[in-house]
N, C-alpha and C positions, 0 to 999 in steps of 0.2 A: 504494500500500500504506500508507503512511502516514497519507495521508488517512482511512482505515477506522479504523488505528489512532489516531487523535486522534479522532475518532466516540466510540470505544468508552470511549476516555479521557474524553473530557464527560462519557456517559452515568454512566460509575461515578463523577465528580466531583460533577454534583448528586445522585446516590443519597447520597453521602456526607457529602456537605454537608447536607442537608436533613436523615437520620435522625438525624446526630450531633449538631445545632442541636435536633432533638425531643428527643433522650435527655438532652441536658445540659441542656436549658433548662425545656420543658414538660411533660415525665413528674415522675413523683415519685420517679425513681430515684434522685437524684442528692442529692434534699432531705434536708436534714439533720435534720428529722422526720418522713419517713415510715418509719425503723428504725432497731433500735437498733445496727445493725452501722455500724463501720466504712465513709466511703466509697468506699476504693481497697478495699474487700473486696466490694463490692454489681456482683450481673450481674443480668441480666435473661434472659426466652428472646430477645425483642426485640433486647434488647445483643448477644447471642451468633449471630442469626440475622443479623444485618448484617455483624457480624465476621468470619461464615463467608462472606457475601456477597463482601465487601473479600478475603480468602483467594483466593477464586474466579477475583477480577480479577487479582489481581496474580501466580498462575499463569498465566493465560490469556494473561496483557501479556510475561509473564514469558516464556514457549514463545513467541509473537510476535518478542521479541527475540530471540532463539536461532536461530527458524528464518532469519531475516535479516536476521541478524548482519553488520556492524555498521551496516548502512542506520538499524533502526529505534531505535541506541542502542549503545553503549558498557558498559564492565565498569564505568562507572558506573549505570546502568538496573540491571545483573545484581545490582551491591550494595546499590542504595537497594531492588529489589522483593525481596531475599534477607534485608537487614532487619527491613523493613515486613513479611515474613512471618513473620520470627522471631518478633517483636516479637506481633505479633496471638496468633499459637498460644499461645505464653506464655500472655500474658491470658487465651485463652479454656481452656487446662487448668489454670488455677490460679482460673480466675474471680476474681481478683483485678487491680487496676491499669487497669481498662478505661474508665475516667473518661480516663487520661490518653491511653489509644491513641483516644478519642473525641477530646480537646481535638485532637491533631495530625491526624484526620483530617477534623476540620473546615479543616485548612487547604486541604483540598482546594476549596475555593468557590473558589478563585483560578484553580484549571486551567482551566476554560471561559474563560475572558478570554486565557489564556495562547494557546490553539487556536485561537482566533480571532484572533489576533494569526496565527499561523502561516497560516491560511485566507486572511486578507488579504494577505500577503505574495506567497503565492504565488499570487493574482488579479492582482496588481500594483497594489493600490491604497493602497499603503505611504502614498500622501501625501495621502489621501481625512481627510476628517475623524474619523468613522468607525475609523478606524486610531487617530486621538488621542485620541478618547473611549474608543475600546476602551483604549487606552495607561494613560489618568485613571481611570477605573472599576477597571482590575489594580490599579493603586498603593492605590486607598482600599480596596480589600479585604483589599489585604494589609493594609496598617495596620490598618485594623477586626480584621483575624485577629489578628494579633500584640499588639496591647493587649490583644484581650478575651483572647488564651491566655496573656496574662503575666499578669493580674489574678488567671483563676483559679491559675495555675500556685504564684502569690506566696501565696497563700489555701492551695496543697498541699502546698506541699515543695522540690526541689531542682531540677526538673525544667528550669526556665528559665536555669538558672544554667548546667547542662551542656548544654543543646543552641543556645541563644541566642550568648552569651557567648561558643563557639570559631566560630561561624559568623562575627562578627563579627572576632573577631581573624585568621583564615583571611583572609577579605574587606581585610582590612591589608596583610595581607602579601603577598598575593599582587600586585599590582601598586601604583601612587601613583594611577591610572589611576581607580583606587577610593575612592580615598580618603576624597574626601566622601561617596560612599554609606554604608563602614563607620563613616566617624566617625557620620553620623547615626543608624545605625540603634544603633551602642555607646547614644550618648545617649537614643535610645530603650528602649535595654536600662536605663539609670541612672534613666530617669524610672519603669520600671516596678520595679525594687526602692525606688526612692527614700524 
C-alpha cells in the first residue's frame, strides 16, 4: 500500500514542481511588469487550476491516510495535509498570496529523491551506490530549494523569517544529535537574510 502511495506522491511532486518553476519563473505572472497590480494580489486560471490540482492531492493523500491509519502516517500527515489545504483554499478564494503557496510548493522537487530513497531501502540496496547519489542529489535540491525560496522570500516579506527560522531552532532543541545539521542550516538561514 504504501508503495502506491509514494507512486502517487512523485507523480503530484513533479506536477508540482514543474508548474510552480513555470509560474514563478517563465510566465509573466509573477513579473513585475507585466501589471500594475500588486504581486501577492496577481492569480492566474493557470495558478488557480494547479492549486485546485495540489487540493485534489492532498485530499486524496489525505482519505489514504485515514483509511490506514496509522500505516501510511501519523497526526503529523493529518496536520501538515490539513494545513497545506488550508493554506491553498485561502489563496485560491482570496486570489491573493499565491506566489508564496507556489515558492513552498516548489519544494516539492525534493519528494521524488525522498521515494526513492524509500524504494531502495526497501529492495535492500541501502549500500548500492545509487542509494548515495540518490542521498547527494536530495541534499543539492534541497539546498537549490531553500536559497532560491529564501532569495525570493527576502525580495517578499516575512515569510522566511517565520517558517525557516522555528524549523531551525525546533531542529536544536530537539536533540544535540542534531546539532550540526541545525546549526548549519541556522547559518544558512543568516546567509540568506545576510
Amino acid at each position: 500500500m504504501e508503495r502506491n502511495n509514494r507512486g502517487f506522491s512523485t507523480f503530484h511532486a513533479l506536477i508540482a514542481a514543474w508548474a510552480s518553476l513555470y509560474l514563478l519563473l517563465f510566465s509573466d505572472l509573477f513579473d513585475e511588469d507585466s501589471s500594475n497590480d500588486l504581486i501577492v494580489n496577481r492569480s492566474s486560471i493557470i495558478s488557480n487550476m494547479f492549486l485546485g490540482f495540489s487540493i485534489g492531492y492532498f485530499l486524496s493523500d489525505l482519505a489514504m491516510v485515514f483509511w490506514h491509519f496509522p500505516a501510511l502516517g501519523g497526526l503529523e500527515y493529518v496536520l501538515h495535509h490539513g494545513l497545506s489545504m488550508f493554506s491553498i483554499s485561502l489563496s485560491l478564494m482570496s486570489s491573493q498570496g499565491q506566489i508564496y503557496i507556489l515558492m513552498v510548493l516548489f519544494s516539492e522537487s525534493t519528494t521524488p529523491f525522498v521515494n526513492i530513497r524509500w524504494y531502495l531501502d526497501v529492495a535492500g540496496r541501502k549500500s548500492s551506490t545509487i542509494y548515495i547519489y540518490n542521498g547527494i542529489a536530495l541534499f543539492f535540491g534541497w539546498l537549490a530549494d531553500m536559497t532560491s525560496t529564501c532569495d525570493d522570500f527576502r525580495l517578499q516579506g516575512f515569510f522566511c523569517s517565520s517558517i525557516f527560522l522555528p524549523t531551525c531552532l525546533t531542529t536544536l532543541m530537539r536533540s544535540r544529535r542534531y546539532f550540526r545539521w541545525g546549526s548549519t542550516a541556522c547559518s544558512l538561514y543568516l546567509r540568506c537574510w545576510g
